[in-house]
HTML snippet that shows the backbone in 3Dmol.js (N, CA, C, O; Angstrom):
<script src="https://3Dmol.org/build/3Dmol-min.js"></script>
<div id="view" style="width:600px;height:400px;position:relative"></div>
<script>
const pdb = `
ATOM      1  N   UNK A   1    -173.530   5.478  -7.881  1.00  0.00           N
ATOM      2  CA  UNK A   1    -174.460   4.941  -8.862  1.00  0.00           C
ATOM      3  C   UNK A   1    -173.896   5.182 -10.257  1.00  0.00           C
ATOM      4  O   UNK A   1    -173.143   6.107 -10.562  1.00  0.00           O
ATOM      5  N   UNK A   2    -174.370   4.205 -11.083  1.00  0.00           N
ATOM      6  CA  UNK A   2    -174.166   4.106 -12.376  1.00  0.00           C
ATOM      7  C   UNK A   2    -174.459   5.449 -13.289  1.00  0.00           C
ATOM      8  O   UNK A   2    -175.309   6.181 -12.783  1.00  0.00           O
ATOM      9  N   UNK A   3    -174.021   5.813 -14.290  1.00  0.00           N
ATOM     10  CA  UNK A   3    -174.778   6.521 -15.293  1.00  0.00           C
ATOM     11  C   UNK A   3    -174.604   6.219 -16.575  1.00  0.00           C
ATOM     12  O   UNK A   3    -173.433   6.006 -16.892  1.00  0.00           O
ATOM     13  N   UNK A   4    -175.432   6.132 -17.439  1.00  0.00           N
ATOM     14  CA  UNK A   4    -174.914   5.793 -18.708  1.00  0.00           C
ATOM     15  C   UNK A   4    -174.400   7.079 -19.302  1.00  0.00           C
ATOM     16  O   UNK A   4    -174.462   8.223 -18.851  1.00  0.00           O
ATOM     17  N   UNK A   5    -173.720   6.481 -20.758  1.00  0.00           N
ATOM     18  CA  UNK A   5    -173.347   7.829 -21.476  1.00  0.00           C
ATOM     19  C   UNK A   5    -174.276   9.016 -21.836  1.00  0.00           C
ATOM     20  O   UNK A   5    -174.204  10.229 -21.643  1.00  0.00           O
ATOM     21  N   UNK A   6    -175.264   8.120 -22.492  1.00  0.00           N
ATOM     22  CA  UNK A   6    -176.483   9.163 -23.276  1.00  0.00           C
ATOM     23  C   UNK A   6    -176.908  10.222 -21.459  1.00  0.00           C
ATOM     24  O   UNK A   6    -177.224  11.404 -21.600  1.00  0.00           O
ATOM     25  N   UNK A   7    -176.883   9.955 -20.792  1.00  0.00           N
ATOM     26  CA  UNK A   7    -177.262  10.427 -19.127  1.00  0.00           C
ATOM     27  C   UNK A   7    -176.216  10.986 -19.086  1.00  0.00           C
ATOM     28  O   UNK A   7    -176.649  11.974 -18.493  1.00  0.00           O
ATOM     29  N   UNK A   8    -175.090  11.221 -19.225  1.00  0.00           N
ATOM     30  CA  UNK A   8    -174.070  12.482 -18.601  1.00  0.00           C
ATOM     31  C   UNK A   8    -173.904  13.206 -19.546  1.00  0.00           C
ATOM     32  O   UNK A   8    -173.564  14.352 -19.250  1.00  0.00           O
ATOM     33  N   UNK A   9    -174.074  12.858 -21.169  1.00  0.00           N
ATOM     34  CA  UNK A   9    -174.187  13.898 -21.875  1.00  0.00           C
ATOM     35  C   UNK A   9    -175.061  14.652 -21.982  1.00  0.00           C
ATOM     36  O   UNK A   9    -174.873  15.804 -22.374  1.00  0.00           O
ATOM     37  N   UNK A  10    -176.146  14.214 -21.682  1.00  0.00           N
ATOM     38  CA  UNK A  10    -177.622  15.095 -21.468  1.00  0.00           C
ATOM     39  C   UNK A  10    -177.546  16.140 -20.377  1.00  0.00           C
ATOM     40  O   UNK A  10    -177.928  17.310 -20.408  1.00  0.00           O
ATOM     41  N   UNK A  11    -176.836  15.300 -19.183  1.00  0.00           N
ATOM     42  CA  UNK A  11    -176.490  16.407 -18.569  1.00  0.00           C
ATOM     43  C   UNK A  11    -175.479  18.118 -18.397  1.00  0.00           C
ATOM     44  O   UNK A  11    -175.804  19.271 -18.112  1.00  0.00           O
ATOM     45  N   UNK A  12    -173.898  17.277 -18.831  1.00  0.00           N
ATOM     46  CA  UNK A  12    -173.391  18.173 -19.601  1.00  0.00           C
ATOM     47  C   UNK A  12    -174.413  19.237 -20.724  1.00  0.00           C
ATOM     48  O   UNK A  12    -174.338  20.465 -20.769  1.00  0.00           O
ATOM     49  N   UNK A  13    -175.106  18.582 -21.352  1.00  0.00           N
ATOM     50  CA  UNK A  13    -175.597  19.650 -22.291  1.00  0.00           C
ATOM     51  C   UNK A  13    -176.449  20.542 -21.413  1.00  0.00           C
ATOM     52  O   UNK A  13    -176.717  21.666 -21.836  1.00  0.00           O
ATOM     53  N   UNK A  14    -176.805  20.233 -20.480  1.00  0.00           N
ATOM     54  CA  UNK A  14    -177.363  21.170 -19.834  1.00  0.00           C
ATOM     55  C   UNK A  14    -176.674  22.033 -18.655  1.00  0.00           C
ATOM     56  O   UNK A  14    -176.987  23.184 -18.352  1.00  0.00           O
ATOM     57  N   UNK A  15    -176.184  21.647 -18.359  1.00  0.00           N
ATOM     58  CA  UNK A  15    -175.123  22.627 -17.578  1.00  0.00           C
ATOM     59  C   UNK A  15    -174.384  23.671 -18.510  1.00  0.00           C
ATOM     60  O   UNK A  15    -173.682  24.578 -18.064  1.00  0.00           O
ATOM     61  N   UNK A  16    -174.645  23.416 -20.004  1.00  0.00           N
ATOM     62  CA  UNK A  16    -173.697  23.986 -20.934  1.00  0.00           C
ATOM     63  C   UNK A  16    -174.810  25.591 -21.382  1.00  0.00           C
ATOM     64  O   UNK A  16    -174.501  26.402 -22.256  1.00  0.00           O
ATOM     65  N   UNK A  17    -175.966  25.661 -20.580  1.00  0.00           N
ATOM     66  CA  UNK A  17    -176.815  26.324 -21.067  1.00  0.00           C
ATOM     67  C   UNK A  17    -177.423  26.926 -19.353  1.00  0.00           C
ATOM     68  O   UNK A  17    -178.438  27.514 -18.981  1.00  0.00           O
ATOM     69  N   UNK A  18    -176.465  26.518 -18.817  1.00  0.00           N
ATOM     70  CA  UNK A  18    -176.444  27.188 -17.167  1.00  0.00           C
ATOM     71  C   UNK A  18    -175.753  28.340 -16.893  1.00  0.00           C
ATOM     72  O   UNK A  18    -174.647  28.410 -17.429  1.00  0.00           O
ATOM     73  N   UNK A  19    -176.149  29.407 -16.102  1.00  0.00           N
ATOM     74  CA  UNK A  19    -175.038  30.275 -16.284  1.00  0.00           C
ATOM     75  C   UNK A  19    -174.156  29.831 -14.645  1.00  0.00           C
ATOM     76  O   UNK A  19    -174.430  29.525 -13.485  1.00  0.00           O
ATOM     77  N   UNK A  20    -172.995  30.054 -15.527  1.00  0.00           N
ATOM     78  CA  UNK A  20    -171.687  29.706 -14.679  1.00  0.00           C
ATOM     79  C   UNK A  20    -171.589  29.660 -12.914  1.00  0.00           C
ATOM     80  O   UNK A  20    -170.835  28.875 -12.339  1.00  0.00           O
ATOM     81  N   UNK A  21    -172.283  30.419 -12.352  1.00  0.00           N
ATOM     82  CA  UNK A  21    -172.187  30.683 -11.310  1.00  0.00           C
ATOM     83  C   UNK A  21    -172.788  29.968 -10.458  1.00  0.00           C
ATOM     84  O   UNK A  21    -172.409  29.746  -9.308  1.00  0.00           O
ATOM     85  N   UNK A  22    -173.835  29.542 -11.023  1.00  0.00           N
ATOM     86  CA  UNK A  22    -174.826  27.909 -10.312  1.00  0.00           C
ATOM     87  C   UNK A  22    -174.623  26.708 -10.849  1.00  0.00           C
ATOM     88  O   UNK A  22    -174.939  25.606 -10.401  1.00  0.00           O
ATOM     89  N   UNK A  23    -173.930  27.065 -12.101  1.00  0.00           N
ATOM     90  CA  UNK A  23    -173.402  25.461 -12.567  1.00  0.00           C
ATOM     91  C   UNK A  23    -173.159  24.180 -12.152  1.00  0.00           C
ATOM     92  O   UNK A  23    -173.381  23.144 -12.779  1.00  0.00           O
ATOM     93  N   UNK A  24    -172.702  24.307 -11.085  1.00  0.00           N
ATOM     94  CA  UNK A  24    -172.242  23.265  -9.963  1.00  0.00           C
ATOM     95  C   UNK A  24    -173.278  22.782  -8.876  1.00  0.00           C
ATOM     96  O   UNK A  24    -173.531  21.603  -8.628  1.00  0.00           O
ATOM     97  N   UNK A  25    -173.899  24.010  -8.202  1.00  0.00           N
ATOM     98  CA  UNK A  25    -174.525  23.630  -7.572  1.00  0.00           C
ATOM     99  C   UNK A  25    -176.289  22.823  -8.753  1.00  0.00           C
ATOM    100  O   UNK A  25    -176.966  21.796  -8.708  1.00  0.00           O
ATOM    101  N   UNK A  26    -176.277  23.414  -9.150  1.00  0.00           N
ATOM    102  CA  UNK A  26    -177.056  22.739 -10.450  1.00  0.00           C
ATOM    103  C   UNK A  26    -176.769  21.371 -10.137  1.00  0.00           C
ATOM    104  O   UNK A  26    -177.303  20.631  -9.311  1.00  0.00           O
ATOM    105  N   UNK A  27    -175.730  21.142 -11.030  1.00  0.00           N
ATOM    106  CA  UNK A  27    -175.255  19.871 -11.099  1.00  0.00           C
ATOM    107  C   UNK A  27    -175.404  18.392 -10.238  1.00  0.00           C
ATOM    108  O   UNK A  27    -175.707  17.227 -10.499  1.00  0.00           O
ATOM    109  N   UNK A  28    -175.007  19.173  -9.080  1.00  0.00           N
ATOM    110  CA  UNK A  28    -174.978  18.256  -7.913  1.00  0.00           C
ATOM    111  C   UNK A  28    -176.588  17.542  -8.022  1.00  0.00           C
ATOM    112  O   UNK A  28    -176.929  16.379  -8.234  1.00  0.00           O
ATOM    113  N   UNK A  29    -177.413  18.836  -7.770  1.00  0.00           N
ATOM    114  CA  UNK A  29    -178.806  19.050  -7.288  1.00  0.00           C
ATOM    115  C   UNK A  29    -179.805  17.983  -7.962  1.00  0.00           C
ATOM    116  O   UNK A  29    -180.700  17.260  -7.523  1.00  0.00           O
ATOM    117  N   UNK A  30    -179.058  18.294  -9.641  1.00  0.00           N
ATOM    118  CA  UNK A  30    -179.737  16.977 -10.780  1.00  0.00           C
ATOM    119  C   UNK A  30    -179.183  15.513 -10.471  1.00  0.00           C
ATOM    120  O   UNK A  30    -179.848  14.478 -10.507  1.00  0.00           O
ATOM    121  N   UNK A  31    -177.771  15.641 -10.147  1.00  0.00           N
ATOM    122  CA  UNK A  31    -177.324  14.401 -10.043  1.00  0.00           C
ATOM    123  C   UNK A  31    -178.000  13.671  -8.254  1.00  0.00           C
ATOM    124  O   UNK A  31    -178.071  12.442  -8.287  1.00  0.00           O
ATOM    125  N   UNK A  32    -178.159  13.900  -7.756  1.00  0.00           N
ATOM    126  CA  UNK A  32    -178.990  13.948  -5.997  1.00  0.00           C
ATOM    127  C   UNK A  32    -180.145  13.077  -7.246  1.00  0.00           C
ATOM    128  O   UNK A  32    -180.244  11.978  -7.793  1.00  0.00           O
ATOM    129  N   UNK A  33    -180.947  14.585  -7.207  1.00  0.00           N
ATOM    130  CA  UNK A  33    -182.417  13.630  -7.786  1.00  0.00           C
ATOM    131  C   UNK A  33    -182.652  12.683  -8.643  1.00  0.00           C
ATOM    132  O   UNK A  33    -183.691  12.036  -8.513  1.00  0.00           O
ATOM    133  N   UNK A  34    -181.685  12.371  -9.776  1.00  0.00           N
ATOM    134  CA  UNK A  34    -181.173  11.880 -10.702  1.00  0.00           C
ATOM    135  C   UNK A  34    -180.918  10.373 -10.138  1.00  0.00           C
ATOM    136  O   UNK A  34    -181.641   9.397 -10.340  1.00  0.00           O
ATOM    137  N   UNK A  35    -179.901  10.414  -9.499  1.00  0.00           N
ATOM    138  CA  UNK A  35    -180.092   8.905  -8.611  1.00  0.00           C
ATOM    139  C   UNK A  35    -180.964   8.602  -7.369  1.00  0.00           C
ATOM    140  O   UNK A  35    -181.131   7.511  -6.823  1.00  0.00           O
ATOM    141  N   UNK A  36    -181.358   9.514  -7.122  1.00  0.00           N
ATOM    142  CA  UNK A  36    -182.578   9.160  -5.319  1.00  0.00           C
ATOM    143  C   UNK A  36    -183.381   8.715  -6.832  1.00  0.00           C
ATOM    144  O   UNK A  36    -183.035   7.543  -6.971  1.00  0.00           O
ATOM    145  N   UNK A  37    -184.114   9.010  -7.806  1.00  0.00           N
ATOM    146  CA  UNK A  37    -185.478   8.709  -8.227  1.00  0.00           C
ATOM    147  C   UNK A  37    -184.625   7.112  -8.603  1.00  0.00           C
ATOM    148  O   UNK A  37    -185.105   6.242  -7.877  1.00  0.00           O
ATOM    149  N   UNK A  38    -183.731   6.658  -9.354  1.00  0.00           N
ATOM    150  CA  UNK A  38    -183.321   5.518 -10.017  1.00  0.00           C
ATOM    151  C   UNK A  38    -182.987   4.664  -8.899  1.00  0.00           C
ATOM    152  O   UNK A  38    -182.813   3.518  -9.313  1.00  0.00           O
ATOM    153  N   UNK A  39    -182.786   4.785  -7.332  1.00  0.00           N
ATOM    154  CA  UNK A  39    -182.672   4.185  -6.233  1.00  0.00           C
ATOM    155  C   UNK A  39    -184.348   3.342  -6.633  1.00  0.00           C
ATOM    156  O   UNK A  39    -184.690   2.281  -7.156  1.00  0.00           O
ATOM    157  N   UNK A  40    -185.187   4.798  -5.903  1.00  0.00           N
ATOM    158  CA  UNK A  40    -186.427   4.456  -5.595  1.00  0.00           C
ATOM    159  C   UNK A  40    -186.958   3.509  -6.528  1.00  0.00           C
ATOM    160  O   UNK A  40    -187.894   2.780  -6.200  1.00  0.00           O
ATOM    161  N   UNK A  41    -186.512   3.468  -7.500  1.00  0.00           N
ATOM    162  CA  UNK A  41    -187.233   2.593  -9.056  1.00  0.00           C
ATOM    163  C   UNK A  41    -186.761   1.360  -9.239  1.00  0.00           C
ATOM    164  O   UNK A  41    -187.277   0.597 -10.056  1.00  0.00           O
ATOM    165  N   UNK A  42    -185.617   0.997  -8.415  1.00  0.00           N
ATOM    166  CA  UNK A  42    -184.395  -0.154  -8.287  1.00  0.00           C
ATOM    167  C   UNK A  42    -183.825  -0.585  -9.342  1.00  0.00           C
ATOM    168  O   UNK A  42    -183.741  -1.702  -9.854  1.00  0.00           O
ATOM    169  N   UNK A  43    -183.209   1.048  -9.774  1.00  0.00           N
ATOM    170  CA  UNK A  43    -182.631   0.699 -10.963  1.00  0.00           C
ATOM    171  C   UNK A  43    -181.250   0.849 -10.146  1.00  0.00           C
ATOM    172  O   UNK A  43    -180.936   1.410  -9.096  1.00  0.00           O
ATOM    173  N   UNK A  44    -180.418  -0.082 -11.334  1.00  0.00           N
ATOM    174  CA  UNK A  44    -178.742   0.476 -10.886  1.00  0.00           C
ATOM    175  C   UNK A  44    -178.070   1.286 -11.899  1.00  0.00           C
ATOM    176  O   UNK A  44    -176.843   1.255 -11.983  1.00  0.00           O
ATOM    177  N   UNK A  45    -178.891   2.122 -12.793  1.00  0.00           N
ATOM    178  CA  UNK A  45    -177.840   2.807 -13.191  1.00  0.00           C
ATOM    179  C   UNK A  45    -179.202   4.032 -13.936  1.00  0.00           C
ATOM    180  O   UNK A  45    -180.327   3.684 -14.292  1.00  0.00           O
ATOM    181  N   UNK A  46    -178.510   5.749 -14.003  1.00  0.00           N
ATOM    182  CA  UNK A  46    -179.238   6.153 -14.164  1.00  0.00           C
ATOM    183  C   UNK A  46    -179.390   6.907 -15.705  1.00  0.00           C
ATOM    184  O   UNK A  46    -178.377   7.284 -16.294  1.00  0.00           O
ATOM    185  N   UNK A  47    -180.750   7.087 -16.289  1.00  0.00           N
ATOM    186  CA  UNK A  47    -180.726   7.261 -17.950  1.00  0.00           C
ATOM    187  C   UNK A  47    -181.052   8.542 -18.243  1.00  0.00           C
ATOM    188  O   UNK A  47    -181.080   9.533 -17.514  1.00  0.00           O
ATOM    189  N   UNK A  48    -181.307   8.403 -19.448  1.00  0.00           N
ATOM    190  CA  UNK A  48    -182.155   9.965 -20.112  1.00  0.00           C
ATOM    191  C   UNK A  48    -183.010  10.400 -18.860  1.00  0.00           C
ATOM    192  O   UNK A  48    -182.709  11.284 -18.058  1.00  0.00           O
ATOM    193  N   UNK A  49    -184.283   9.498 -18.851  1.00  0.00           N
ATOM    194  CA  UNK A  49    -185.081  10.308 -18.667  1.00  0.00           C
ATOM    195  C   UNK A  49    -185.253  10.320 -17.007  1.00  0.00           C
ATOM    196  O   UNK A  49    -186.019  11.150 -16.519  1.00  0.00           O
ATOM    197  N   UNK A  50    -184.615   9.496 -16.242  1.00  0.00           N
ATOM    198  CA  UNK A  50    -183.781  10.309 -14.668  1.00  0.00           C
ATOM    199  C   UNK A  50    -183.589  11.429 -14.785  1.00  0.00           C
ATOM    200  O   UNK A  50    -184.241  12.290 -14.195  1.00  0.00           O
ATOM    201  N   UNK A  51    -182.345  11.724 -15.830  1.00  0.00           N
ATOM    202  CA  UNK A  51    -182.028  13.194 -16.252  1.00  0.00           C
ATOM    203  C   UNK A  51    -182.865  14.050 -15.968  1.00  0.00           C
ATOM    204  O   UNK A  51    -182.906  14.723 -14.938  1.00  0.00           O
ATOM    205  N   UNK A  52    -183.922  14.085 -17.294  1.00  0.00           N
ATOM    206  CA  UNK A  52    -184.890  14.991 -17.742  1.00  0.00           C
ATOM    207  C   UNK A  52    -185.862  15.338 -16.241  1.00  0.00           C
ATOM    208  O   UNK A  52    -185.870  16.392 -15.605  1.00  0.00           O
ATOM    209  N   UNK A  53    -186.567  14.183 -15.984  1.00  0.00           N
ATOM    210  CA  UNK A  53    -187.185  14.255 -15.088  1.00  0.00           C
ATOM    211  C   UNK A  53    -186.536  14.967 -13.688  1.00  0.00           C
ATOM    212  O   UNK A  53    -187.445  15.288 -12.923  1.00  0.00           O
ATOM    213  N   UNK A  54    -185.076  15.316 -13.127  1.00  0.00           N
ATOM    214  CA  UNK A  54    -184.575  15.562 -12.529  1.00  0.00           C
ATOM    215  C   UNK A  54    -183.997  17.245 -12.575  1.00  0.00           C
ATOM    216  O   UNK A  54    -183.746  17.994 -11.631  1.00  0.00           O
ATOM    217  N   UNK A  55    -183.899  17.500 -14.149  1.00  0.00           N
ATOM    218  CA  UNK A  55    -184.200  18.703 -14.560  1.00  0.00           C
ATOM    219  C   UNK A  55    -185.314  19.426 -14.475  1.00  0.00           C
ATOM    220  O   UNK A  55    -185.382  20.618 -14.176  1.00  0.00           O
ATOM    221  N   UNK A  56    -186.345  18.571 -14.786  1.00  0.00           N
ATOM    222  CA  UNK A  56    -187.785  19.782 -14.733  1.00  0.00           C
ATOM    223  C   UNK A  56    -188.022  20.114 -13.163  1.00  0.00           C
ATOM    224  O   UNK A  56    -188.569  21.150 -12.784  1.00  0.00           O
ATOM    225  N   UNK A  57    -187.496  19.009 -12.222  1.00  0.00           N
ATOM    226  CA  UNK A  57    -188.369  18.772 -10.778  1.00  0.00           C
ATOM    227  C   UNK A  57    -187.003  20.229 -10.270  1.00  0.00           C
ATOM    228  O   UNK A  57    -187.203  20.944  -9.289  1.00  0.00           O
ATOM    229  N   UNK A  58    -185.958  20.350 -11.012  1.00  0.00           N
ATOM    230  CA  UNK A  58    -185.182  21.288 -10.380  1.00  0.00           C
ATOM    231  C   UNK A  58    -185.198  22.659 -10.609  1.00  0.00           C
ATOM    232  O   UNK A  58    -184.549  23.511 -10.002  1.00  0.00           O
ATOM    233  N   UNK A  59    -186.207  22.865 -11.787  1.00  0.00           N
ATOM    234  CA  UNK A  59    -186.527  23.909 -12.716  1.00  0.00           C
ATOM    235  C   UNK A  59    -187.295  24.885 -12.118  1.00  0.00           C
ATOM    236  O   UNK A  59    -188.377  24.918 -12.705  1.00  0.00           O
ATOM    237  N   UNK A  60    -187.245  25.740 -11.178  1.00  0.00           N
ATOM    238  CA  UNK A  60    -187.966  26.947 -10.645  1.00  0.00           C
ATOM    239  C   UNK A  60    -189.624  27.013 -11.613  1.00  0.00           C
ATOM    240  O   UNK A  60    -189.708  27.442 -12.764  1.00  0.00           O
ATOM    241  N   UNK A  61    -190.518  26.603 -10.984  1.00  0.00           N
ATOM    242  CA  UNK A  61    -191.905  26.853 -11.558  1.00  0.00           C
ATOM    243  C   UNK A  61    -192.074  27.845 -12.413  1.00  0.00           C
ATOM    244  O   UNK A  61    -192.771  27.611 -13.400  1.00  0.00           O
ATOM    245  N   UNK A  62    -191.522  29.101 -12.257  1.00  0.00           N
ATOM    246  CA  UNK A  62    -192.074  30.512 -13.065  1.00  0.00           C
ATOM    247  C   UNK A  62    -190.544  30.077 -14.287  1.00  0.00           C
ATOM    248  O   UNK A  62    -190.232  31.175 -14.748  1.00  0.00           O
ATOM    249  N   UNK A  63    -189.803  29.236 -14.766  1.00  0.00           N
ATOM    250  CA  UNK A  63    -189.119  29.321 -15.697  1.00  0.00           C
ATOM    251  C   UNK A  63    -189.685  28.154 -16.501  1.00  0.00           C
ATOM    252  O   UNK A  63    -189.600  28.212 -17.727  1.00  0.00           O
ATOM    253  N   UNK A  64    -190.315  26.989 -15.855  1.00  0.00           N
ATOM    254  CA  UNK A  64    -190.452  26.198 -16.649  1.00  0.00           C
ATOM    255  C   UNK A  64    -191.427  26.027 -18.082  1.00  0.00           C
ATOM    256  O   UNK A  64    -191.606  24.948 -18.646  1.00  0.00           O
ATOM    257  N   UNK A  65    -191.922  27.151 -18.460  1.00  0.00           N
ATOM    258  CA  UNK A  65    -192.568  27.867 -19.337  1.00  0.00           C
ATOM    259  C   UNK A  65    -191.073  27.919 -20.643  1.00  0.00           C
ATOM    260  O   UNK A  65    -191.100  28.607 -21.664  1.00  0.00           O
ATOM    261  N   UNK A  66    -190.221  27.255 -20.337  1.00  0.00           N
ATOM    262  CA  UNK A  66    -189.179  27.878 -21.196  1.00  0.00           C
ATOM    263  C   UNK A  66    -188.451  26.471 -21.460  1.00  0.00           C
ATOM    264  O   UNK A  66    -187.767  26.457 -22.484  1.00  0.00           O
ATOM    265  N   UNK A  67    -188.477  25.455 -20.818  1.00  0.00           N
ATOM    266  CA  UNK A  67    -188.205  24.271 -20.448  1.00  0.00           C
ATOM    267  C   UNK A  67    -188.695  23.016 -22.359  1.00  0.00           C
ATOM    268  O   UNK A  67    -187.816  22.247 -22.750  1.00  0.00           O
ATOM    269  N   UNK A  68    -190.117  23.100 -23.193  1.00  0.00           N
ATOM    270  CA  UNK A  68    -189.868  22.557 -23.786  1.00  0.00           C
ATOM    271  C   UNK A  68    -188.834  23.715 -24.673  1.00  0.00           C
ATOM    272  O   UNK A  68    -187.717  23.251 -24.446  1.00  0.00           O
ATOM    273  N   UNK A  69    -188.714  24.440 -25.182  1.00  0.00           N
ATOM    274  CA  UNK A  69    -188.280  25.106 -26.073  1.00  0.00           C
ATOM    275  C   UNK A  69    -186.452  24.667 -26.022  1.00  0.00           C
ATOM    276  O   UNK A  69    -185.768  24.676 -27.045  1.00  0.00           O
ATOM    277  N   UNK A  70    -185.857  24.280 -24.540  1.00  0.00           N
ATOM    278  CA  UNK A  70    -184.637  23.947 -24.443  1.00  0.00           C
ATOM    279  C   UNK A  70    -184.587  22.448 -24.810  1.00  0.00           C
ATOM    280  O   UNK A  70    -183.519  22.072 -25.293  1.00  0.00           O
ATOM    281  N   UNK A  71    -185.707  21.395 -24.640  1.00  0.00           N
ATOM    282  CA  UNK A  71    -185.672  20.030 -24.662  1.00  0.00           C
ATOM    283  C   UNK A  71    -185.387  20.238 -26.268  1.00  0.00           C
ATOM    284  O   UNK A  71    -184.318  19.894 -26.772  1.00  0.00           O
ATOM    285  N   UNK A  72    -186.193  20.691 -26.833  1.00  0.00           N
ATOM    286  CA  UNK A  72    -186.127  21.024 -28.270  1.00  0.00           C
ATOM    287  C   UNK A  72    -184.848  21.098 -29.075  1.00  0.00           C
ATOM    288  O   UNK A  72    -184.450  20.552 -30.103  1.00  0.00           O
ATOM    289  N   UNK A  73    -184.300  22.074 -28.128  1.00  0.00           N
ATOM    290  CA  UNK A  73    -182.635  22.513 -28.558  1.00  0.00           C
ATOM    291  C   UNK A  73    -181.681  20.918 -28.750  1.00  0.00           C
ATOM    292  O   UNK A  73    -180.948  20.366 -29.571  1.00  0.00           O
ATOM    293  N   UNK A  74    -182.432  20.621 -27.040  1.00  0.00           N
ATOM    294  CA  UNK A  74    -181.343  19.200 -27.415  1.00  0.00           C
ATOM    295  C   UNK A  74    -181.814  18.050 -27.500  1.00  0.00           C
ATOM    296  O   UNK A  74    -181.725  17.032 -26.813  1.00  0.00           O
ATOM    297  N   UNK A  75    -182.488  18.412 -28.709  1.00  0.00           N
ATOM    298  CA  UNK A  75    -183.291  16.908 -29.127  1.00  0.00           C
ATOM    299  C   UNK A  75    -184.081  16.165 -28.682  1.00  0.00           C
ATOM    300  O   UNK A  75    -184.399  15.107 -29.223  1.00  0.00           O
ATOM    301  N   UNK A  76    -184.758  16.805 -27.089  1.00  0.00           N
ATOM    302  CA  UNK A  76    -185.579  16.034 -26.752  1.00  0.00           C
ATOM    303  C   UNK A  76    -187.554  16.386 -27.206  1.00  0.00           C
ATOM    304  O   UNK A  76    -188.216  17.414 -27.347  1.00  0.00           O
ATOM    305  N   UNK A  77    -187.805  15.155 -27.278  1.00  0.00           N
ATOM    306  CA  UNK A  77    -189.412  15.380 -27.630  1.00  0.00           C
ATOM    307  C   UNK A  77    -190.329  16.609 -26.422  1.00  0.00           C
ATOM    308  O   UNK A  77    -190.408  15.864 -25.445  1.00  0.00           O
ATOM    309  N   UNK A  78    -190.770  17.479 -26.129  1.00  0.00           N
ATOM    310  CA  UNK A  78    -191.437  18.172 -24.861  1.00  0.00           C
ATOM    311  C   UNK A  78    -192.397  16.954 -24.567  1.00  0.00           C
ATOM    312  O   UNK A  78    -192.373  16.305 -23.521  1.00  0.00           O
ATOM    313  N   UNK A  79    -193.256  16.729 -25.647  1.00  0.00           N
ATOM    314  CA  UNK A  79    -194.371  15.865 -25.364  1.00  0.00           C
ATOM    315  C   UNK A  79    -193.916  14.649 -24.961  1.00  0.00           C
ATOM    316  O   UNK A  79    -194.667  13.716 -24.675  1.00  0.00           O
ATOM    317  N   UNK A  80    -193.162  14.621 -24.936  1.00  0.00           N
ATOM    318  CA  UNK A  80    -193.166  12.826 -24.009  1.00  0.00           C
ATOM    319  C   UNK A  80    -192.396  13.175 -22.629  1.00  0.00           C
ATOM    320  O   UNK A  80    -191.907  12.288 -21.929  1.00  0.00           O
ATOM    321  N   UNK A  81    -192.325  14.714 -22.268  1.00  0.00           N
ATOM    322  CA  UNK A  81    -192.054  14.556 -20.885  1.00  0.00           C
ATOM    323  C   UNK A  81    -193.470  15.642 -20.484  1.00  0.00           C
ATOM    324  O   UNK A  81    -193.207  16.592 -19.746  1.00  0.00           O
ATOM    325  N   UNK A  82    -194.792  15.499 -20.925  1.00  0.00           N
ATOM    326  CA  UNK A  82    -195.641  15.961 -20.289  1.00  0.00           C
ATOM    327  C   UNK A  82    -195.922  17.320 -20.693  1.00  0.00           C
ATOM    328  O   UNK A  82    -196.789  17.944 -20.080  1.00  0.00           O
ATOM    329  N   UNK A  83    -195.027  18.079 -22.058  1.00  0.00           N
ATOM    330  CA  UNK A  83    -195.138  19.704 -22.106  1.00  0.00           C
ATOM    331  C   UNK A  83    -195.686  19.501 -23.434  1.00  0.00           C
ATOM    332  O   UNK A  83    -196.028  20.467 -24.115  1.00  0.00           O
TER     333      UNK A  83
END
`;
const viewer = $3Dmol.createViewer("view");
viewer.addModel(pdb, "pdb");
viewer.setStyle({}, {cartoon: {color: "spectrum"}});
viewer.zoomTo();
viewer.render();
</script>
């Protein structure tokens, strides 16, 4: 599947704020959900907010309390993904 730019840099930026040792498996995990949701939507290529949305759904419940404060970091609005 497709990704656009603004979508792998979003991601990169977040792996960049991963610690090293799950990095990868991270990665994979966002990129999985990242395209299964842009399948399901019949999109062919996947964006920001695949990303985002693929980040929070991967985000351990008891951390996501910490989640807008990082959207913040990288420019994203909290409130328009629901925080």
């Amino acid at each position: 599947m497709d990704w656009n730019e603004a979508a792998e840099d979003l991601l990169h930026q977040i792996l960049m704020t991963t610690p090293l040792p799950v990095r990868e498996q991270i990665m994979g995990h966002i990129r999985q959900l990242a395209e299964t949701q842009a399948e399901s939507e019949g999109k062919q290529r996947v964006g920001v907010n695949g990303v985002v949305a693929a980040w929070i759904e991967s985000t351990p419940e008891a951390l996501r309390v910490e989640l807008p404060r990082q959207m913040e970091r990288l420019g994203l609005d909290p409130e328009e993904y629901g925080f």
